[in-house]
C-alpha positions as MATLAB code, in Angstrom:
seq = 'XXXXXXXXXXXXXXXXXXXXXXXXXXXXXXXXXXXXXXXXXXXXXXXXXXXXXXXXX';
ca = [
      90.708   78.343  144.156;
      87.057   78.989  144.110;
      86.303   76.432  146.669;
      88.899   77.909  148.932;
      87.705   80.896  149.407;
      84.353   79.858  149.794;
      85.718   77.687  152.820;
      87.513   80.409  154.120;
      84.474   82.598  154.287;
      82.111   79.556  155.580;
      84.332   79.380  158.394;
      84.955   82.498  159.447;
      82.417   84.941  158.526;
      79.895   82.306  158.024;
      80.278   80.768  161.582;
      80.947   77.349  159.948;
      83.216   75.247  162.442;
      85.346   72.971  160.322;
      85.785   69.162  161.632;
      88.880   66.681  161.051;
      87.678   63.496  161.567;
      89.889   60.593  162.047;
      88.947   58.804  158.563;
      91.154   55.239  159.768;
      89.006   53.124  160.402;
      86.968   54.242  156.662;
      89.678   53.822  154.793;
      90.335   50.641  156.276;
      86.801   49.492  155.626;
      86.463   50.966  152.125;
      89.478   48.896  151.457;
      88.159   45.725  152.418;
      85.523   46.683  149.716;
      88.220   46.993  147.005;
      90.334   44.098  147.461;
      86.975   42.035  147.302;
      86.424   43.676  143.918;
      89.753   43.587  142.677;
      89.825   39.866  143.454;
      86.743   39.898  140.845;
      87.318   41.851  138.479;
      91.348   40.798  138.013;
      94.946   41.463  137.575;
      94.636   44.580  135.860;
      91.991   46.081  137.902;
      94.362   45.175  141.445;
      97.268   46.993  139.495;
      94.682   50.106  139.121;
      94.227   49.889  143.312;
      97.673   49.472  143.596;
      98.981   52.738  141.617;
      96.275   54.640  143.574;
      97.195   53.474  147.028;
     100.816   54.130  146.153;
      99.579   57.680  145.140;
      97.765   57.912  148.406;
     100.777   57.550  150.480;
];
């Protein structure tokens, strides 16, 4: 709550212009990065990635 009014006031009053980037191609690259460790670090830690990607969509 906190944080969005502080937003709010950063870009209105505060002349802050807010910026939507198209975060694809990260999230594509970032994960690259966790597949690679979940490969390591095993079954239990690709369920983990898993759950959260489910969560994500």
């Amino acid at each position: 709550m906190f944080q969005t009014g502080i937003r709010k006031f950063l870009t209105t009053t505060g002349g802050m212009k807010q910026s939507n980037p198209d975060k694809t191609n990260f999230i594509k690259a970032a994960m690259k990065v966790q597949d690679k460790f979940a490969a390591e670090k095993g079954a239990e830690f690709q369920a983990l990635i898993e759950a959260i990607r489910a969560e994500a969509k």
